[in-house]
mmJSON file of the N, C-alpha and C atoms, coordinates in Angstrom:
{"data_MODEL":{"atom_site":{
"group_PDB":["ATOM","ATOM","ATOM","ATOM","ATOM","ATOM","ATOM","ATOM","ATOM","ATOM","ATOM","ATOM","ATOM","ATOM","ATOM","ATOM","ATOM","ATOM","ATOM","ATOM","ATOM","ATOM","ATOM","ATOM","ATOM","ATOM","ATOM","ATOM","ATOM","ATOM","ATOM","ATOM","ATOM","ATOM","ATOM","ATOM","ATOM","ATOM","ATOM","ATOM","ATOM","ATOM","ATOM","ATOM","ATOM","ATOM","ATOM","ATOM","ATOM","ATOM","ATOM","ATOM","ATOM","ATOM","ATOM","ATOM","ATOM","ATOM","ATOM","ATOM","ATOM","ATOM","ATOM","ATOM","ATOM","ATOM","ATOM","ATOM","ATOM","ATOM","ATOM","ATOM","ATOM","ATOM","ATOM","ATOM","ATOM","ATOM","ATOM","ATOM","ATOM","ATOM","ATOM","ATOM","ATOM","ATOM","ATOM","ATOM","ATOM","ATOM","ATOM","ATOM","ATOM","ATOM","ATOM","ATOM","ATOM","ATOM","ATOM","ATOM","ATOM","ATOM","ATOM","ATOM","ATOM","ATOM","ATOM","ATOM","ATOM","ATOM","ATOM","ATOM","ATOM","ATOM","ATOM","ATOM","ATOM","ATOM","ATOM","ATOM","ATOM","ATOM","ATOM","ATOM","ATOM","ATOM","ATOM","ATOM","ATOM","ATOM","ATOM","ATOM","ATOM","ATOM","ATOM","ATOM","ATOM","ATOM","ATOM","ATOM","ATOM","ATOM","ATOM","ATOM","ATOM","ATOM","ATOM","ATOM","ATOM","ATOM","ATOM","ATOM","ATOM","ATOM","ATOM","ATOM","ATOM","ATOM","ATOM","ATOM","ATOM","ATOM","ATOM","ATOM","ATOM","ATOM","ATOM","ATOM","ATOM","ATOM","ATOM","ATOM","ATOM","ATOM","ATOM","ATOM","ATOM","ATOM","ATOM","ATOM","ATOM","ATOM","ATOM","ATOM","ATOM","ATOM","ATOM","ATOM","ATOM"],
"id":[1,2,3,4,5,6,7,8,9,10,11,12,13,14,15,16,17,18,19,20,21,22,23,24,25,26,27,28,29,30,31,32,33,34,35,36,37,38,39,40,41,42,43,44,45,46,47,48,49,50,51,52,53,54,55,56,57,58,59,60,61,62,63,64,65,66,67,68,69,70,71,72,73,74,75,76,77,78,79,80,81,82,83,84,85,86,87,88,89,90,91,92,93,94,95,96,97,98,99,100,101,102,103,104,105,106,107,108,109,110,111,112,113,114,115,116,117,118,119,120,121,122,123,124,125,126,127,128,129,130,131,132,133,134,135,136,137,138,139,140,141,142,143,144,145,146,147,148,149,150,151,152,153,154,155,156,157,158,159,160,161,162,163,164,165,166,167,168,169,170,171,172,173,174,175,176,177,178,179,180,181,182,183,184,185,186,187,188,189],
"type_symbol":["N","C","C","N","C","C","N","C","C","N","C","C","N","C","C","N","C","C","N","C","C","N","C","C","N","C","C","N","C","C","N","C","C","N","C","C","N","C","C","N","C","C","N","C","C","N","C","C","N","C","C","N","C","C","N","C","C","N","C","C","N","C","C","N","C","C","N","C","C","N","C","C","N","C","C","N","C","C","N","C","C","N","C","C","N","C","C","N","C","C","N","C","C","N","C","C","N","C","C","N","C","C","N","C","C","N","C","C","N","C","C","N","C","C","N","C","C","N","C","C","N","C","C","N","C","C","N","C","C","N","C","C","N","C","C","N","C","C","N","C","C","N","C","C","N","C","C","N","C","C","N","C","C","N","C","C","N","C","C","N","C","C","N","C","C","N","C","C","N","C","C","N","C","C","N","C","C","N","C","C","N","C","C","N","C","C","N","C","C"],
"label_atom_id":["N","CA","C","N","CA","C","N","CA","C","N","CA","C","N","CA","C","N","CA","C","N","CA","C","N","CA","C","N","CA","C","N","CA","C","N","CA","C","N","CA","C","N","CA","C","N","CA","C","N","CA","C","N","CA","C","N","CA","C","N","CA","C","N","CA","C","N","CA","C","N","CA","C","N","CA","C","N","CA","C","N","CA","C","N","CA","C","N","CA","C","N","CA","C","N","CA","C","N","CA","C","N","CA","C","N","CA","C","N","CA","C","N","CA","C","N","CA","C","N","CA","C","N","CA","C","N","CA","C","N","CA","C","N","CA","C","N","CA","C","N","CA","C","N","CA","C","N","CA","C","N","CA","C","N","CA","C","N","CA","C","N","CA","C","N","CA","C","N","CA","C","N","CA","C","N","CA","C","N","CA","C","N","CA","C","N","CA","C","N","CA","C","N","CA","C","N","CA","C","N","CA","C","N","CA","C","N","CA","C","N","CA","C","N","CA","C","N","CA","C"],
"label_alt_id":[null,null,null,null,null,null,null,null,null,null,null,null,null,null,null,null,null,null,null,null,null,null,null,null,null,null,null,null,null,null,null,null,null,null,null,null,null,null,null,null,null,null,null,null,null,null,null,null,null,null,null,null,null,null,null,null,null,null,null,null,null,null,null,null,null,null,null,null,null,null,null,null,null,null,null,null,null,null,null,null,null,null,null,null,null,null,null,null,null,null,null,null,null,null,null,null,null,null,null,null,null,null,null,null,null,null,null,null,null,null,null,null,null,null,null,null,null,null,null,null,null,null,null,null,null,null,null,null,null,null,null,null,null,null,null,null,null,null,null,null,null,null,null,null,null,null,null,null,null,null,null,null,null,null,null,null,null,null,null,null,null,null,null,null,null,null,null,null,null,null,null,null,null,null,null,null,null,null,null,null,null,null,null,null,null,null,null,null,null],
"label_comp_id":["UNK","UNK","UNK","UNK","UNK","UNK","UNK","UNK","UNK","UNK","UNK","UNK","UNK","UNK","UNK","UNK","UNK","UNK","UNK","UNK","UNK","UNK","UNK","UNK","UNK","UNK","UNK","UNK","UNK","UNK","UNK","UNK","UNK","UNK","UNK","UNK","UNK","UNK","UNK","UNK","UNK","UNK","UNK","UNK","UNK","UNK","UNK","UNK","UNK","UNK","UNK","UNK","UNK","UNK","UNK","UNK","UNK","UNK","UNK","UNK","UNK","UNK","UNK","UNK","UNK","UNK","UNK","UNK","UNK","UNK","UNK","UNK","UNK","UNK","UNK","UNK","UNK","UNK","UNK","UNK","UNK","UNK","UNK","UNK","UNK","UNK","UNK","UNK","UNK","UNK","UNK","UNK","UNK","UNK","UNK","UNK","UNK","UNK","UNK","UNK","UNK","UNK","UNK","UNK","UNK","UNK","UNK","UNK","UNK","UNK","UNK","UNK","UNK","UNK","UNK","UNK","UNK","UNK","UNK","UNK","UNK","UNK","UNK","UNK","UNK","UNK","UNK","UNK","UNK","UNK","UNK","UNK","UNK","UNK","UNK","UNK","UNK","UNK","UNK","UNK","UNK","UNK","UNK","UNK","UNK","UNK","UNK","UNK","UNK","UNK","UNK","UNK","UNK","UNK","UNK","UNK","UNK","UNK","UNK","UNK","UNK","UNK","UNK","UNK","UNK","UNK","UNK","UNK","UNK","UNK","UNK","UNK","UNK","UNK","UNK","UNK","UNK","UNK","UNK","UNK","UNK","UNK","UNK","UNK","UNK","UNK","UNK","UNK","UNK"],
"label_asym_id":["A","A","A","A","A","A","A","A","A","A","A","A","A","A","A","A","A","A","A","A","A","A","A","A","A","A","A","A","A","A","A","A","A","A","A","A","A","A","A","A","A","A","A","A","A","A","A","A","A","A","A","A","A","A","A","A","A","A","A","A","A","A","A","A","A","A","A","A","A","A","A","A","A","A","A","A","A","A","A","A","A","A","A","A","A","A","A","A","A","A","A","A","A","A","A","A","A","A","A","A","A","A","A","A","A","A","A","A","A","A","A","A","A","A","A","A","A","A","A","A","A","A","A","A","A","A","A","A","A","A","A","A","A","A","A","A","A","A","A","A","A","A","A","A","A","A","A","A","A","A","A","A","A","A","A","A","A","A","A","A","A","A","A","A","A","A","A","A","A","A","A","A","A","A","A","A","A","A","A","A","A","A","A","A","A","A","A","A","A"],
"label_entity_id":["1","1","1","1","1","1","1","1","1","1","1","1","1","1","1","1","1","1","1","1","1","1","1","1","1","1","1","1","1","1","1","1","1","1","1","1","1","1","1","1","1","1","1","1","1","1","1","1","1","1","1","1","1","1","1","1","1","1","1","1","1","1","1","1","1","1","1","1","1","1","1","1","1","1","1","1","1","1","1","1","1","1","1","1","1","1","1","1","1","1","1","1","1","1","1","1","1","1","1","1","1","1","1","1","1","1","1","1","1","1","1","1","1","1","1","1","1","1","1","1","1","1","1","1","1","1","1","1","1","1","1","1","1","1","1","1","1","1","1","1","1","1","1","1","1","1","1","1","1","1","1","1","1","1","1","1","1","1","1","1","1","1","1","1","1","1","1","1","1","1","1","1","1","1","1","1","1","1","1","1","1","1","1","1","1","1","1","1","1"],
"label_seq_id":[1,1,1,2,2,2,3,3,3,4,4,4,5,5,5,6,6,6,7,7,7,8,8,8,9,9,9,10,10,10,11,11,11,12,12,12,13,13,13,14,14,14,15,15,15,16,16,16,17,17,17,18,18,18,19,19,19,20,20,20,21,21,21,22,22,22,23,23,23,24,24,24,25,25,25,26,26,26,27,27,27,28,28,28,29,29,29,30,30,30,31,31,31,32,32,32,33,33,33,34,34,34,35,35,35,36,36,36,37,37,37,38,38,38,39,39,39,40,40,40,41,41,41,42,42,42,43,43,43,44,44,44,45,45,45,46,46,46,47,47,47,48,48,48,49,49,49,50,50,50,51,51,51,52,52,52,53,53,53,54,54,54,55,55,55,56,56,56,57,57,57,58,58,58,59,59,59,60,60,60,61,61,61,62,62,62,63,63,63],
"pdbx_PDB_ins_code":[null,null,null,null,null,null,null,null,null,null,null,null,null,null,null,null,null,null,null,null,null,null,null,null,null,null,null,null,null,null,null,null,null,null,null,null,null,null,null,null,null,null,null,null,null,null,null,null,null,null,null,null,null,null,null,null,null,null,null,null,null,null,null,null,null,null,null,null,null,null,null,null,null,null,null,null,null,null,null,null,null,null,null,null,null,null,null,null,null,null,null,null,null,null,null,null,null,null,null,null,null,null,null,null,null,null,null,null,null,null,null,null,null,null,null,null,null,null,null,null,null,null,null,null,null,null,null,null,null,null,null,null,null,null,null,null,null,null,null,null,null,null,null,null,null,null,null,null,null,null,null,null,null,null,null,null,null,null,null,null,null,null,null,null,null,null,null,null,null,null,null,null,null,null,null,null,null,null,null,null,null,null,null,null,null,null,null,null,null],
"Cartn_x":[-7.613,-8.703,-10.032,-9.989,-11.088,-11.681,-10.912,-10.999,-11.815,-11.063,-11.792,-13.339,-13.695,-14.98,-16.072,-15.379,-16.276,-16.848,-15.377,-15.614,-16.433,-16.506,-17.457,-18.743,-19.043,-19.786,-20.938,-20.196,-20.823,-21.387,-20.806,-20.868,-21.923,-22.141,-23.354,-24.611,-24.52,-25.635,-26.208,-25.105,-25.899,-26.09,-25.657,-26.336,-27.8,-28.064,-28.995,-29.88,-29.456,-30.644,-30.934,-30.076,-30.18,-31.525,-31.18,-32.164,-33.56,-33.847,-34.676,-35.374,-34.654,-35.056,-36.353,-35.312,-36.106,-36.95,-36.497,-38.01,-38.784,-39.102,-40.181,-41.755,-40.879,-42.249,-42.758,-41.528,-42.218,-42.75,-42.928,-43.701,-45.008,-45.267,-46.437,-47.222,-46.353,-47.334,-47.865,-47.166,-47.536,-48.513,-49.613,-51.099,-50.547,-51.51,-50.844,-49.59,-48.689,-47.25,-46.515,-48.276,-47.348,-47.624,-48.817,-49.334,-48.044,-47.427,-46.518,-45.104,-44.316,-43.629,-43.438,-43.868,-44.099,-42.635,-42.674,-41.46,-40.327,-39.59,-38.492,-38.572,-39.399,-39.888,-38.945,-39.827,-39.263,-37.813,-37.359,-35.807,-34.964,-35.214,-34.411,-34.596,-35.679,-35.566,-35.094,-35.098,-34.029,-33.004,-32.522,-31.067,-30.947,-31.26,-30.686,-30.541,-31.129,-31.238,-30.348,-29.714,-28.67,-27.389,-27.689,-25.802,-25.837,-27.119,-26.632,-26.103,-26.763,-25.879,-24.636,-24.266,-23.197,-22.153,-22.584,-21.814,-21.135,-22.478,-22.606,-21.065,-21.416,-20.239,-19.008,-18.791,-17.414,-17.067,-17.685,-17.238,-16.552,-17.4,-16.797,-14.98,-14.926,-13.397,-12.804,-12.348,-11.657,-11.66,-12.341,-12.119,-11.581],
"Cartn_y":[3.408,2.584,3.328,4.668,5.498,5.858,5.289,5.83,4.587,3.636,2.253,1.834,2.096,2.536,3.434,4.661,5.268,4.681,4.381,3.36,2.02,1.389,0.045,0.653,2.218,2.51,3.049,3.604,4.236,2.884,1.757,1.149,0.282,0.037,-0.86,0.241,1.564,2.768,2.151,2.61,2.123,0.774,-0.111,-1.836,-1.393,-1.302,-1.404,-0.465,0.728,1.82,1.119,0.504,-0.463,-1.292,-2.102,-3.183,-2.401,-1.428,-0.779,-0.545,0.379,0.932,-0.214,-1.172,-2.743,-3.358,-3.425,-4.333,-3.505,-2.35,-1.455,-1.705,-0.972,-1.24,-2.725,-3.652,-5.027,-5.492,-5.184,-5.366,-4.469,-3.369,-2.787,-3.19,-3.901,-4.476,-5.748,-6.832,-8.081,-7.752,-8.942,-8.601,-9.047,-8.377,-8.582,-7.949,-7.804,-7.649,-6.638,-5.651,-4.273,-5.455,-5.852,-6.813,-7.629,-8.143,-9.313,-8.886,-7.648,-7.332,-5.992,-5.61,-4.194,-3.885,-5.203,-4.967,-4.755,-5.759,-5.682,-4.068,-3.441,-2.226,-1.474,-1.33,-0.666,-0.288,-2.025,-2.254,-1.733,-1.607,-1.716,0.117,0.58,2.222,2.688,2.045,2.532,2.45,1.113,0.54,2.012,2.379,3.551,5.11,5.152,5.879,6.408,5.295,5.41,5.393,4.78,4.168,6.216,6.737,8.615,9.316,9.117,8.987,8.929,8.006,7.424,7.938,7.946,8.37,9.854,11.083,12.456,12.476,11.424,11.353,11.24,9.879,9.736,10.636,11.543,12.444,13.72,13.965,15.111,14.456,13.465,13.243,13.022,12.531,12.062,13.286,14.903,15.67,16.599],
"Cartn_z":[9.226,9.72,9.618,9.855,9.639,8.794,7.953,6.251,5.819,6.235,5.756,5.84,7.563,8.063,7.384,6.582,6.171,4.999,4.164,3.025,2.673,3.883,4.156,4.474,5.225,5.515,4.322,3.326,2.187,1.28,1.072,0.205,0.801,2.034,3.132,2.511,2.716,2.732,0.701,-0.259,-1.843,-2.082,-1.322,-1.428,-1.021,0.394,0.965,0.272,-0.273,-1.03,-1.891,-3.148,-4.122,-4.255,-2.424,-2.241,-1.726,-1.418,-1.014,-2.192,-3.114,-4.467,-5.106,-5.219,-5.844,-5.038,-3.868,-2.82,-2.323,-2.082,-1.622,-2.313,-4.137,-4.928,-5.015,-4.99,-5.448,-4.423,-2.887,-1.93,-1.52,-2.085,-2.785,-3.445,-4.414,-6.019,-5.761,-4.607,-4.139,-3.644,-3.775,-3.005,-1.492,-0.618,0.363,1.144,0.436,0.643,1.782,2.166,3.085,4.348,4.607,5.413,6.335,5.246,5.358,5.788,4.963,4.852,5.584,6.113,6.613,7.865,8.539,9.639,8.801,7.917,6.649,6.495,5.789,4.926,6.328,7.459,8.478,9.247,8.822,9.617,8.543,6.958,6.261,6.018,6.351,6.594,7.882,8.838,10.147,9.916,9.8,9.073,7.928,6.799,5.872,7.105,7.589,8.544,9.229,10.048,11.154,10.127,9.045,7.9,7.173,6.914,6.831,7.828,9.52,10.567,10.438,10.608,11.051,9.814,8.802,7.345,7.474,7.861,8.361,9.089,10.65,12.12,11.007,10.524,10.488,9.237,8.216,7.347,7.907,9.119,10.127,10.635,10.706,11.335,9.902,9.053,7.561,7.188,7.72,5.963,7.498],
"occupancy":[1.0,1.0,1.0,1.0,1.0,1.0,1.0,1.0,1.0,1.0,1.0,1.0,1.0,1.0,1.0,1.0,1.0,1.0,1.0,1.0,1.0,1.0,1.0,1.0,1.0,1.0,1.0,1.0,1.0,1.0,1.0,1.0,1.0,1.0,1.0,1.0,1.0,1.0,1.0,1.0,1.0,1.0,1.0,1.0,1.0,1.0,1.0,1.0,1.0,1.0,1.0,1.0,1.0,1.0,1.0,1.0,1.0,1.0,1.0,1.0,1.0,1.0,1.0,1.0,1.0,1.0,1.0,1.0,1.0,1.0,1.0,1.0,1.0,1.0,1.0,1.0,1.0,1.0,1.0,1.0,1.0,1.0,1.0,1.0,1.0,1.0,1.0,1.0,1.0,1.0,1.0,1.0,1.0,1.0,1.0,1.0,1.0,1.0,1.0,1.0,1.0,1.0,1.0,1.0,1.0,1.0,1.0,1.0,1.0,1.0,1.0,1.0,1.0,1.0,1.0,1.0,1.0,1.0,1.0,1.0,1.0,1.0,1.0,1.0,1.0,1.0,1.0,1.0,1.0,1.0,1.0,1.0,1.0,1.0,1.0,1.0,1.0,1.0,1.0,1.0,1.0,1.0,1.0,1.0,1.0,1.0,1.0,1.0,1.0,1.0,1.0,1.0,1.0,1.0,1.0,1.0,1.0,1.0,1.0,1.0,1.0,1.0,1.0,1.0,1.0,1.0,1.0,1.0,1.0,1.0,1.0,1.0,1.0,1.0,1.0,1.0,1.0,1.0,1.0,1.0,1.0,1.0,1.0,1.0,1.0,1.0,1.0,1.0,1.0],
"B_iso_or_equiv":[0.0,0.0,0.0,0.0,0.0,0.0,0.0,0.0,0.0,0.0,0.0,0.0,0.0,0.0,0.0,0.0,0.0,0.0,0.0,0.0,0.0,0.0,0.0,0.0,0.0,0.0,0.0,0.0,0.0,0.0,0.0,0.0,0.0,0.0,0.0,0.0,0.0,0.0,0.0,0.0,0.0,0.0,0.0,0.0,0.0,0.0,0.0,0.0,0.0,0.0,0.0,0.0,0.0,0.0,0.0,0.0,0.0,0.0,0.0,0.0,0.0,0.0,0.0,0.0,0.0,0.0,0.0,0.0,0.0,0.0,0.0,0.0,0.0,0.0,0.0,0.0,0.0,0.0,0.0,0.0,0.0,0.0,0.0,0.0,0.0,0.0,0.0,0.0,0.0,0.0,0.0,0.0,0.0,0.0,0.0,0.0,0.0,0.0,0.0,0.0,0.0,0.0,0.0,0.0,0.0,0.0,0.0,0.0,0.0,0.0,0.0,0.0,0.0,0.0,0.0,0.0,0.0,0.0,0.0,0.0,0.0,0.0,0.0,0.0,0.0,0.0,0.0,0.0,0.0,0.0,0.0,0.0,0.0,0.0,0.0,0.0,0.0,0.0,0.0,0.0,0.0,0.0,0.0,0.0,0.0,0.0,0.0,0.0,0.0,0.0,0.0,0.0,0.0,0.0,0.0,0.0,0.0,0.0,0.0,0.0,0.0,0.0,0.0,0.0,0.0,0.0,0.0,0.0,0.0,0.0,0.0,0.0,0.0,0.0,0.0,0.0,0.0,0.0,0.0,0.0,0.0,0.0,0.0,0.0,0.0,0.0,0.0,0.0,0.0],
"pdbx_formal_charge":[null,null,null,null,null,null,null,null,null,null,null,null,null,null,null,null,null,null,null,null,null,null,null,null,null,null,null,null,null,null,null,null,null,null,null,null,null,null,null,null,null,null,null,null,null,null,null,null,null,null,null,null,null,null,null,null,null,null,null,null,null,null,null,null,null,null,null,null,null,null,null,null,null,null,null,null,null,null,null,null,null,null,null,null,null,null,null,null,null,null,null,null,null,null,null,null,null,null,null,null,null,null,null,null,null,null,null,null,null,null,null,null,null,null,null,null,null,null,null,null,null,null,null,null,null,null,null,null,null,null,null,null,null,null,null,null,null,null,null,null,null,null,null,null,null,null,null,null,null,null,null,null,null,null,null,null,null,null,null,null,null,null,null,null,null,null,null,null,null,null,null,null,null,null,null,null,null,null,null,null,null,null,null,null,null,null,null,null,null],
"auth_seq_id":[1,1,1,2,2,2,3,3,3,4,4,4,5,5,5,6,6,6,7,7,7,8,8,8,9,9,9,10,10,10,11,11,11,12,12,12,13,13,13,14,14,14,15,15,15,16,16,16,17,17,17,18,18,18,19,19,19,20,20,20,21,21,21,22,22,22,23,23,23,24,24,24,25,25,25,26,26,26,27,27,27,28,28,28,29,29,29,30,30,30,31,31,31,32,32,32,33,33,33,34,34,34,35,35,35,36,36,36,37,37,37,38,38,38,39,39,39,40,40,40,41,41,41,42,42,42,43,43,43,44,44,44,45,45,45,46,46,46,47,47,47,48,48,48,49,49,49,50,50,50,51,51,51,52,52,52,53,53,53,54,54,54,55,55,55,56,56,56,57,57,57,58,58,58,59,59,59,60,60,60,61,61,61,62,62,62,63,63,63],
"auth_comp_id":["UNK","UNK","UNK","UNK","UNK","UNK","UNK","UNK","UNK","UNK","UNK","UNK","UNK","UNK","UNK","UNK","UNK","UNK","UNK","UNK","UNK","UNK","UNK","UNK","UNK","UNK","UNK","UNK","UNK","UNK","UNK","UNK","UNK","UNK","UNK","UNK","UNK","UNK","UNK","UNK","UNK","UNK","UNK","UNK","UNK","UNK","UNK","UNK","UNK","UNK","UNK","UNK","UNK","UNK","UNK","UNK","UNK","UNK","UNK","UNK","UNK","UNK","UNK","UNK","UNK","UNK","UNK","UNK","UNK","UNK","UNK","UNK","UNK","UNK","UNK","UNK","UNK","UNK","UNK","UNK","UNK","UNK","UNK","UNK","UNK","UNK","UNK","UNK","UNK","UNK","UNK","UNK","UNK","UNK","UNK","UNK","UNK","UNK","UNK","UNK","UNK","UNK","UNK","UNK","UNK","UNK","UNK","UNK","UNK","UNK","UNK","UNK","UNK","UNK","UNK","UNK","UNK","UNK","UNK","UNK","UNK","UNK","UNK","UNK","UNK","UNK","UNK","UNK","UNK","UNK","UNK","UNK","UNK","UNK","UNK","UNK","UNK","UNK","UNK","UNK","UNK","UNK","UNK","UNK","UNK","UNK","UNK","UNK","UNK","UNK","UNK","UNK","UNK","UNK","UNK","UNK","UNK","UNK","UNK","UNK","UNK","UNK","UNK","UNK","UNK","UNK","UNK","UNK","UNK","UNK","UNK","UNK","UNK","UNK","UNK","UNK","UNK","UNK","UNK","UNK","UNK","UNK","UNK","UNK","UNK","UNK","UNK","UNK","UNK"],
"auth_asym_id":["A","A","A","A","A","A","A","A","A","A","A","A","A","A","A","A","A","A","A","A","A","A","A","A","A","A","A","A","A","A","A","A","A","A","A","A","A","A","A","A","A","A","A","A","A","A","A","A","A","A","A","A","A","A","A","A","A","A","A","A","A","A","A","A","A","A","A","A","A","A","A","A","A","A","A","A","A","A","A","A","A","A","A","A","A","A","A","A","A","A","A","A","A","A","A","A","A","A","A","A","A","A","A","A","A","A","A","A","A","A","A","A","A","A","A","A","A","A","A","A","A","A","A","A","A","A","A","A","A","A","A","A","A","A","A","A","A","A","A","A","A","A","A","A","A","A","A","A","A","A","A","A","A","A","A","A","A","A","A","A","A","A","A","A","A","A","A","A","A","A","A","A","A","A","A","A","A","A","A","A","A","A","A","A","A","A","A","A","A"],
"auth_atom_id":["N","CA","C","N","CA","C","N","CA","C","N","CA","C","N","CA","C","N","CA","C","N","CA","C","N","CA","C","N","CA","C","N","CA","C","N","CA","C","N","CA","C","N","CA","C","N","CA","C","N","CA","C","N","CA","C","N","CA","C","N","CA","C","N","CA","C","N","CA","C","N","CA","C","N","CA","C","N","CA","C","N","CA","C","N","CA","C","N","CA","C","N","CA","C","N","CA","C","N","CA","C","N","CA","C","N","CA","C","N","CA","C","N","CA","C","N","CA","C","N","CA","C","N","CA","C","N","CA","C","N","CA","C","N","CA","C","N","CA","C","N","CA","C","N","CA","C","N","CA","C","N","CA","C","N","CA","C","N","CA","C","N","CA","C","N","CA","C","N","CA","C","N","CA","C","N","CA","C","N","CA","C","N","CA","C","N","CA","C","N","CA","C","N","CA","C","N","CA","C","N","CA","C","N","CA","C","N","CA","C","N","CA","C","N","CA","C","N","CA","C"],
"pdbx_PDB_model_num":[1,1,1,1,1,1,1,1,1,1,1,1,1,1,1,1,1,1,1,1,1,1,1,1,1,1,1,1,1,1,1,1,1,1,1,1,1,1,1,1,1,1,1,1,1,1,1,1,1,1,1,1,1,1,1,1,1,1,1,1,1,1,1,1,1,1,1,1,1,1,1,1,1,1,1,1,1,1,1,1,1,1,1,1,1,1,1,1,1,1,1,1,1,1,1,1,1,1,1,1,1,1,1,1,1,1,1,1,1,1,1,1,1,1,1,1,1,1,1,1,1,1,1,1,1,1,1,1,1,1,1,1,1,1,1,1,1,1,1,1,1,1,1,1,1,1,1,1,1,1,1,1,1,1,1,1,1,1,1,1,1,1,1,1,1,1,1,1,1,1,1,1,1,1,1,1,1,1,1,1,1,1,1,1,1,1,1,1,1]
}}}
C-alpha cells in the first residue's frame, strides 16, 4: 500500500510539473495573465511543494 502511495505520489508531482512547465510561461506571455492568474501560479507551486514533501516522507519508509 505504501508503495502504491509513493507511486501515485511521484506520478501527481511530473503531471503537475508538466502542467506547470507549459502554463507558467503561457501565463506570462498572456497580456494580463500574472494579474489574472497569479492565485493558480501560486496553488499549483504550493501544491509541487508539499507532493517533494511528502515524496522525501514516504521515500524514507519504502527504501
Amino acid at each position: 500500500m505504501l508503495l502504491f502511495t509513493l507511486q501515485a505520489s511521484v506520478l501527481a508531482l511530473i503531471v503537475l510539473s508538466f502542467l506547470l512547465v507549459i502554463g507558467v510561461p503561457v501565463t506570462f506571455a498572456s497580456p494580463n495573465g500574472w494579474n489574472e492568474n497569479k492565485s493558480f501560479i501560486f496553488l499549483g507551486t504550493t501544491v509541487w511543494t508539499l507532493l517533494v514533501l511528502v515524496i522525501g516522507g514516504l521515500n524514507y519508509f519504502v527504501i
